[in-house]
N, C-alpha and C positions, 0 to 999 in steps of 0.2 A: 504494500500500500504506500502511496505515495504521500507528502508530507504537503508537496505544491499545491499551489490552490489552481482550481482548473478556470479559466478567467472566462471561458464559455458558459457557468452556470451560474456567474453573476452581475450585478446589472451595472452598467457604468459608474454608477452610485456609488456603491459600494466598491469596484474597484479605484476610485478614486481613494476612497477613505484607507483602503487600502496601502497604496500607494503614499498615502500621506504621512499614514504609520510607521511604515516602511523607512522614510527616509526620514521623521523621528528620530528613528532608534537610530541609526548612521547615525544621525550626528548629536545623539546623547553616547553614543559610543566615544564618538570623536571626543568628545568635551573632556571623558572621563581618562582619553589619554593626553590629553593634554594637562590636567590636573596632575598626570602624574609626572610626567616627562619636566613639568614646572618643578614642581617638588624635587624632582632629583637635584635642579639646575640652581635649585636654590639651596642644596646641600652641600653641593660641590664649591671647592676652593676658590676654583678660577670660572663661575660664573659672569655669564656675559648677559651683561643688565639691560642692553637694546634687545637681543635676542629674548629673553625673558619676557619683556614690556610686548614684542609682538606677540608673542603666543598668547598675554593675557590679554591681548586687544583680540585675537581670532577669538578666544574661549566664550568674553562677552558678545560678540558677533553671535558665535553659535547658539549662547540662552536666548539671544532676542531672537533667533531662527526659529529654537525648541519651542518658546512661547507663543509663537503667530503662529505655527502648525499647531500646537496643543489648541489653540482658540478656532481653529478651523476645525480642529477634529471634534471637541469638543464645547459648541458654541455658548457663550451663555447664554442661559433662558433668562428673559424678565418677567417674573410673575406679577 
């Protein structure tokens, strides 16, 4: 049995949401190495403090990413 999703038994809609999921997770993946990859650079002796400052400029880039997908996927209701 297969794991894939078979993208013929579901409706645009859904594959959308899918999709959006999808590339979510990338780039809470992403984040999560870059968390750590910082952490190293800030352990190390001879860290290089421009190189550091970018990666925490992508990391923030990436939450504002995670959070406009998260608002799409999961839209607020106003009751």
């Amino acid at each position: 049995m297969s794991d894939s999703i078979d993208m013929h038994l579901i409706n645009s809609q859904d594959a959308e949401q899918i999709a959006l999921v999808e590339k979510m997770n990338g780039l809470l993946s992403e984040h999560r190495d870059l968390d750590e990859v910082i952490g190293r650079l800030l352990d190390s002796a001879t860290a290089d403090q421009l190189q550091i400052q970018r990666l925490k400029k992508r990391k923030l880039i990436l939450k504002d990413e995670i959070a406009r997908l998260h608002g799409k996927i999961l839209p607020d209701i106003i009751a």
